[in-house]
C-alpha positions as CSV (number, residue, x, y, z in Angstrom):
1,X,328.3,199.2,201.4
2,X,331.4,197.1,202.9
3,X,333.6,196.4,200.2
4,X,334.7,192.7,199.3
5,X,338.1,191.0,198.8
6,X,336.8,190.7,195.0
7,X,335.6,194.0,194.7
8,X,338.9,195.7,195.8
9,X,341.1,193.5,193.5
10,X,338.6,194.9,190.2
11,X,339.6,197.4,191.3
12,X,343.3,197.4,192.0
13,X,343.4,195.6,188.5
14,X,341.2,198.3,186.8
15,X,343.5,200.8,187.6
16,X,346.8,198.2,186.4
17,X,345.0,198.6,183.2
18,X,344.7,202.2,182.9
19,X,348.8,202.6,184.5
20,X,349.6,200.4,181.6
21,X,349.3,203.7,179.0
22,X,350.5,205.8,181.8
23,X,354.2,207.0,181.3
24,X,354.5,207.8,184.9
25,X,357.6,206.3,186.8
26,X,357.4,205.1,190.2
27,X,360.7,205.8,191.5
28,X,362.9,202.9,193.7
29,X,362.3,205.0,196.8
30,X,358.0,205.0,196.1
31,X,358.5,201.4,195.7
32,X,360.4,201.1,198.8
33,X,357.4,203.0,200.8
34,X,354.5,201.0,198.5
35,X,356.2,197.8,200.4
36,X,356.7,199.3,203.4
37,X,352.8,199.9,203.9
38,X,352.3,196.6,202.4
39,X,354.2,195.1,205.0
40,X,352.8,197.0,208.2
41,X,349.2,196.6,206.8
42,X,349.5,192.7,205.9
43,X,352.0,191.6,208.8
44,X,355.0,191.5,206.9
45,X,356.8,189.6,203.7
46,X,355.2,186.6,203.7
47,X,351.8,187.9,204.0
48,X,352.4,190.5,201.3
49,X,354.0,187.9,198.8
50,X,350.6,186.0,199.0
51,X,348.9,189.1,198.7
52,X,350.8,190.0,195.6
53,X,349.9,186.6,194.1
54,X,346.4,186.5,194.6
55,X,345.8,189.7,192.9
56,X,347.7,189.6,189.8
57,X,348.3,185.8,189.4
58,X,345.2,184.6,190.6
59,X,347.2,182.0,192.9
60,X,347.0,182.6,196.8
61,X,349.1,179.8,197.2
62,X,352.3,180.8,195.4
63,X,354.2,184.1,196.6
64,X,355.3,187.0,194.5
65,X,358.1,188.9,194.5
66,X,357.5,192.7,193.9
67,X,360.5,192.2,191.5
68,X,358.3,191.0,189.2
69,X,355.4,193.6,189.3
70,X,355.1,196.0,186.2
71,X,355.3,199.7,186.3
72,X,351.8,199.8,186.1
73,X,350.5,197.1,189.2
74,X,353.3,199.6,191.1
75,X,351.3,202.4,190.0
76,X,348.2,200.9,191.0
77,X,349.2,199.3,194.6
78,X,350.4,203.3,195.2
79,X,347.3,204.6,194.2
80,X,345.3,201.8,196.4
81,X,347.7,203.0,199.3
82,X,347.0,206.2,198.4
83,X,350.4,207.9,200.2
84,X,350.4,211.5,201.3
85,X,352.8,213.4,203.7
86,X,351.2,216.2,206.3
87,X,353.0,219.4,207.0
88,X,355.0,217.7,209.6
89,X,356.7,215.1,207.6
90,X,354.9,212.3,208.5
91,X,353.9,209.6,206.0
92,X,350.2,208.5,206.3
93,X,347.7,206.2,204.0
94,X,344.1,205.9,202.8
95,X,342.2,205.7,206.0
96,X,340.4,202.9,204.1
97,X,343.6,201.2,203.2
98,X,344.6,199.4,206.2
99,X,341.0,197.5,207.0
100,X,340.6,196.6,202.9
101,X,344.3,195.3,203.2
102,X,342.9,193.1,206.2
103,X,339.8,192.4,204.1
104,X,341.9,190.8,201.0
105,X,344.5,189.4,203.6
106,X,341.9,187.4,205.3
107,X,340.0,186.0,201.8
108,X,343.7,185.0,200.9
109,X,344.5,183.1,204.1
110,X,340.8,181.8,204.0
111,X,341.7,180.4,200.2
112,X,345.2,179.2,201.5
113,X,343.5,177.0,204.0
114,X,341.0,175.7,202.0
115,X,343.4,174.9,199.4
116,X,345.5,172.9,201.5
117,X,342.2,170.7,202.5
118,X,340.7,172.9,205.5
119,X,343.7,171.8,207.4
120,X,344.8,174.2,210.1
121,X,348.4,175.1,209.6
122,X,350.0,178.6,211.3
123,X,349.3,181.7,209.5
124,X,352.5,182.6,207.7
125,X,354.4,186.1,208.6
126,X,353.2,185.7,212.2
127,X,350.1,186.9,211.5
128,X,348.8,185.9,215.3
129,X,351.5,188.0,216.6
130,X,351.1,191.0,214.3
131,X,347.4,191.2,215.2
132,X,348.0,191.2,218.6
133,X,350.7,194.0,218.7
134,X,348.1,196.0,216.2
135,X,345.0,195.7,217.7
136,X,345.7,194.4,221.7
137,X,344.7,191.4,223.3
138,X,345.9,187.6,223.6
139,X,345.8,184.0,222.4
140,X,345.0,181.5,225.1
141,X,344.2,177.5,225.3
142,X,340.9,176.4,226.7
143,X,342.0,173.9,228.5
């Protein structure tokens, strides 16, 4: 079963709760990478500060800075991620991470919208463009 905007936040913030007796450290260079996927897999600051928001304020339409995330959300947006590094060096993630990024992206920029009163205003952190460089294709006007 397809999982849901909802059901990935429970989840993200299940596993906050259990960090939160954890005495793990997540070092400035893991927080560093955590961001850095963040970034590629939501389209870039903007998109991620919503993100951040949304799950552990409840508030799509405010953005927050990853200064103010506790030890244990960092714990738990690495675990989410789900980091690992192959024999070669190279830095991969969840294969499930990237499409339930774009699953909680689009339910925040769904909420944004609908907050502001359905009115259409451009996706913030160039979404359009970021999709389009991701997965191919163009925009174009019917005329």
């Amino acid at each position: 079963m397809a999982k849901t905007a909802v059901g990935i936040k429970a989840d993200i913030l299940e596993g906050a709760r259990t960090y939160a007796r954890s005495t793990i450290d997540v070092s400035a260079g893991q927080k560093g990478a955590i961001l850095g996927n963040l970034n590629r897999a939501l389209g870039g600051n903007s998109n991620r500060k919503v993100v951040l928001s949304w799950l552990f304020r409840g508030s799509p339409t405010a953005e927050m800075s990853s200064k103010n995330l506790s030890d244990a959300q960092w714990l738990a947006l690495k675990f989410w991620i789900g980091s690992w590094c192959d024999e070669n060096g190279i830095w991969h993630t969840r294969p499930e991470f990237i499409v339930e990024a774009l699953i909680v992206l689009k339910h925040v920029l769904k909420s944004i919208v609908a907050a502001k009163g359905n009115r259409i205003e451009p996706l913030p952190g160039g979404m359009v463009d970021t999709a389009i460089k991701e997965f191919g294709g163009s925009v174009t006007q019917k005329a």
